[in-house]
C-alpha positions as CSV (number, residue, x, y, z in Angstrom):
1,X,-17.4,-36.8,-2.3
2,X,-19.3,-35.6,1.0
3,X,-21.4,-33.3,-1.5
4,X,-22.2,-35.6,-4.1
5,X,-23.6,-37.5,-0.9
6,X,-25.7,-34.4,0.3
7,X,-27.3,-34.2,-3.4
8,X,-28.2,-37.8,-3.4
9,X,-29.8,-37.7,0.1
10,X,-31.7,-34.0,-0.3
11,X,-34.5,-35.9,-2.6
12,X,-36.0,-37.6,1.1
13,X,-36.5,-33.7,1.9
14,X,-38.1,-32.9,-1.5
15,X,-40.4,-36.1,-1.0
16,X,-42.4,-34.0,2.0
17,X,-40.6,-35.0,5.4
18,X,-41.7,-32.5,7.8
19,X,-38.9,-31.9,10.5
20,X,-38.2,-28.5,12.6
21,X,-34.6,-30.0,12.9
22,X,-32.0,-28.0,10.0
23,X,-31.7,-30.0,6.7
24,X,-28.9,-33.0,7.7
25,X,-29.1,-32.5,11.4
26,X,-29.6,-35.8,13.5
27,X,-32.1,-36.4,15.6
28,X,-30.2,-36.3,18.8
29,X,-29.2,-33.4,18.0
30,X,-32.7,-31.2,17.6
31,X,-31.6,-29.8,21.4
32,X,-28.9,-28.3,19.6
33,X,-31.0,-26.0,17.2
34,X,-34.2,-25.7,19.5
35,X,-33.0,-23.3,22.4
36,X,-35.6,-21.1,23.8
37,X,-33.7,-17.9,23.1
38,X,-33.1,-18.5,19.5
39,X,-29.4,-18.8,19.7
40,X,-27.1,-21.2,18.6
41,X,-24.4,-23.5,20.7
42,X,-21.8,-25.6,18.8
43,X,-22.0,-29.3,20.1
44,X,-18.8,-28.8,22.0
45,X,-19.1,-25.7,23.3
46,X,-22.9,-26.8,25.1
47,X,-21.8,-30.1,26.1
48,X,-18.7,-28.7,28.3
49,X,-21.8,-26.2,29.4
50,X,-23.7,-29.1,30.3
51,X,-21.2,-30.8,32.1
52,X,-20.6,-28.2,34.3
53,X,-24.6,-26.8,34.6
54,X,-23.6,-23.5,33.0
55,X,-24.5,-21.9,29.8
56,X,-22.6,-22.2,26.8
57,X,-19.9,-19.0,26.8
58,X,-20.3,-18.6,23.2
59,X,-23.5,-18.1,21.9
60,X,-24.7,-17.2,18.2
61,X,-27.8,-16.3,16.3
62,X,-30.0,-19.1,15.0
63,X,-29.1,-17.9,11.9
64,X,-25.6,-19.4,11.6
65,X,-26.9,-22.3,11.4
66,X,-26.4,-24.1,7.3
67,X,-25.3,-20.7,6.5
68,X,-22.6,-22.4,4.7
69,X,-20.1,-20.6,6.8
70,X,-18.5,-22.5,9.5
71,X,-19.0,-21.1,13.2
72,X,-17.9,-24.4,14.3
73,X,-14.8,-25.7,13.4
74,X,-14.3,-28.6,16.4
75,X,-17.5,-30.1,15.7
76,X,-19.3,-29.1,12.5
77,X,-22.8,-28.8,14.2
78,X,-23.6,-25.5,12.8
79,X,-23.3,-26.6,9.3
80,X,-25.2,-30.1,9.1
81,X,-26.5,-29.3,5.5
82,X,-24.1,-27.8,4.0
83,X,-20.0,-28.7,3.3
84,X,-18.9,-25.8,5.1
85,X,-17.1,-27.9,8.1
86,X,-14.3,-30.4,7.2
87,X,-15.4,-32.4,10.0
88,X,-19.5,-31.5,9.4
89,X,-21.8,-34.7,8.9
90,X,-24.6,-34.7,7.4
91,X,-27.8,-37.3,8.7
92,X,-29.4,-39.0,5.5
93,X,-32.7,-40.1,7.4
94,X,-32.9,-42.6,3.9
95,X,-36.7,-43.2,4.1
96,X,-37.3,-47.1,3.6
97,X,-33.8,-48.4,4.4
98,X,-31.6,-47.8,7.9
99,X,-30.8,-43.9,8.6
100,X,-27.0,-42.9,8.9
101,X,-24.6,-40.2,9.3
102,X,-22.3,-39.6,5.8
C-alpha cells in the first residue's frame, strides 16, 4: 500500500511546490541531502557522526539518493520517494490539510 500512497501524494509536487529537498524527504531532514561536498550520509550513519563530532565513515554520491536502489537499509533516508527501503517513509507535505510521514 506504501506506493498507492506515494501516487496519491506526488500530485502536491505536480501542483508547483518548489523545494531543493528530494521528492518525500521531510523537512528536518534537508541537512541530510544538502552537504557541501555533494555526498550523501544515511540518517544513521551521520547522526552517530554527529554524536561523536566526526564525519560520517560512509559516504556516497548525491546521486543515490531516490535512485530506487536502497544504500540505506537501517533507516531508508536515501530513498524517501521511492519504495526502495522496507523501512523508507515518505513526507506527504498535503497542501491545505496537516503534513505527515506515510
Amino acid at each position: 500500500m506504501k506506493p498507492a500512497a506515494i501516487v496519491l501524494c506526488s500530485w502536491h509536487l505536480w501542483a508547483g511546490v518548489a523545494s531543493d529537498a528530494p521528492r518525500g524527504s521531510a523537512p528536518g531532514d534537508l541537512p541530510l541531502y544538502s552537504r557541501d561536498d555533494g555526498k550523501f550520509a544515511c540518517r544513521t550513519d551521520a547522526q552517530a557522526a554527529a554524536a561523536s563530532e566526526a564525519s560520517p565513515e560512509r559516504l556516497m554520491p548525491a546521486s543515490v539518493i531516490n535512485d530506487d536502489f536502497c544504500d540505506c537499509p537501517d533507516d531508508g533516508s536515501d530513498e524517501p520517494g521511492t519504495s526502495a527501503c522496507d523501512l523508507g517513509r515518505f513526507y506527504c507535505h498535503n497542501a491545505g490539510s496537516t503534513p505527515q510521514m506515510i
